[in-house]
C-alpha positions as CSV (number, residue, x, y, z in Angstrom):
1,X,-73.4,-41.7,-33.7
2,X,-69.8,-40.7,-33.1
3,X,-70.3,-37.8,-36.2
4,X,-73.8,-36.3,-34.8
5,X,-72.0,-35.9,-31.5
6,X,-69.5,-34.3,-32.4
7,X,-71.3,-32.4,-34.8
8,X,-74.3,-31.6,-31.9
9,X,-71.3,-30.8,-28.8
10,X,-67.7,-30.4,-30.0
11,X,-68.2,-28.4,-33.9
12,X,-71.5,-26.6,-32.3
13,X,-70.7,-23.4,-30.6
14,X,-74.1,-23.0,-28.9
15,X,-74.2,-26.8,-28.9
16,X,-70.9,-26.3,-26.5
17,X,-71.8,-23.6,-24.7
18,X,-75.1,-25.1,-23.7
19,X,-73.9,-28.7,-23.0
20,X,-71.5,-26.7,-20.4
21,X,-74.2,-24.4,-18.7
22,X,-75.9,-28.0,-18.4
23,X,-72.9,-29.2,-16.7
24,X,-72.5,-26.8,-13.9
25,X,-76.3,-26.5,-13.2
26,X,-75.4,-30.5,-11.6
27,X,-74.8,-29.5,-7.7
28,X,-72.0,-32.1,-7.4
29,X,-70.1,-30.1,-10.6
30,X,-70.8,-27.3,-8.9
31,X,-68.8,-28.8,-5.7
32,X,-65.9,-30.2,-7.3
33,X,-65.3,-27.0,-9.4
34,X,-65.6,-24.7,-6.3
35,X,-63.4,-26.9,-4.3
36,X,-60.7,-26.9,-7.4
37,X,-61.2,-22.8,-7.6
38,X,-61.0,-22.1,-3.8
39,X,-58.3,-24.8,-3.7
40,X,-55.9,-22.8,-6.9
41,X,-57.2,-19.3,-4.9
42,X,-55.3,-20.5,-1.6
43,X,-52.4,-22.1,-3.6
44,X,-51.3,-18.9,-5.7
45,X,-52.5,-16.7,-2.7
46,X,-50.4,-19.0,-0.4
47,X,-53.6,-17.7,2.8
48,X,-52.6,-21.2,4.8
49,X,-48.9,-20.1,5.4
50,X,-50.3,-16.0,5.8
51,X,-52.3,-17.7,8.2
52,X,-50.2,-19.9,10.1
53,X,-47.8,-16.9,10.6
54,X,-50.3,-15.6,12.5
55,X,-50.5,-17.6,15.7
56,X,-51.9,-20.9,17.0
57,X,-55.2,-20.0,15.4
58,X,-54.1,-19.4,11.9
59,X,-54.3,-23.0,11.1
60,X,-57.8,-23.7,11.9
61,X,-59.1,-20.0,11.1
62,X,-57.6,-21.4,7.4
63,X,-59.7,-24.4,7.3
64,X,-62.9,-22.4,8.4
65,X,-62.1,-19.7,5.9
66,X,-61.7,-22.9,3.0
67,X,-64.9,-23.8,3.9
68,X,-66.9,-20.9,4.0
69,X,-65.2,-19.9,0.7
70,X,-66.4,-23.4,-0.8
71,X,-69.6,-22.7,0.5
72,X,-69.7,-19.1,-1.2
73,X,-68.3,-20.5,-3.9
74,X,-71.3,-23.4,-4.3
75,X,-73.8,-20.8,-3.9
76,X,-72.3,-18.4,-6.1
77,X,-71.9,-20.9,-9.0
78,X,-75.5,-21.6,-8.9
79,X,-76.6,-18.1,-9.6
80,X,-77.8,-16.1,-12.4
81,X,-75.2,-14.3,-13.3
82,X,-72.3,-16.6,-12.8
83,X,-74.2,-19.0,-15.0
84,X,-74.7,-16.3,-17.3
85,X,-70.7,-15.6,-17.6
86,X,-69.9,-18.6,-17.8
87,X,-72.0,-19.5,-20.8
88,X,-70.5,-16.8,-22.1
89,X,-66.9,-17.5,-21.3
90,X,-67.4,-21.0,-22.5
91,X,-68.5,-19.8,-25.6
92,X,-65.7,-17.5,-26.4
93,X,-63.3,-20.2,-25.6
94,X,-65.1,-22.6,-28.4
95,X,-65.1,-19.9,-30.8
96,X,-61.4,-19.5,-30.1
């Protein structure tokens, strides 16, 4: 069993590739990975201090902004071409 696994998902490219597209089609993937890339996008961009400098306000315009990012994020995950490039960057990474 162990052997046609990882013949089927980690030694097959498409087998990879496909697995993953499978993956992020799940709405709750979906969620975790666009909290975890809206969550490294305010990290290395450092918004929530940019934000903070910028009055009382800052602080809870960078909680709405987190959210509506997550939200576009969701959404934008679950389209077309997203799905598209990620298959594709999943299967350049196996090939690698």
């Amino acid at each position: 069993a162990v052997a046609i696994w990882l013949d089927r998902q980690a030694l097959s490219n498409s087998g990879w590739s496909d697995t993953s597209a499978h993956v992020l089609a799940n709405p709750q993937v979906r969620t975790a990975v666009s909290a975890e890339l809206v969550s490294q996008l305010f990290a290395r961009t450092d918004i929530d201090a940019r934000l903070s400098a910028a009055g009382p306000l800052g602080a809870v315009g960078g909680h709405e902004l987190r959210k509506l990012a997550t939200k576009f994020a969701v959404t934008a995950l679950g389209t077309k071409p997203v799905m598209n490039a990620w298959r594709a960057v999943n299967t350049e990474a196996h090939r690698l």
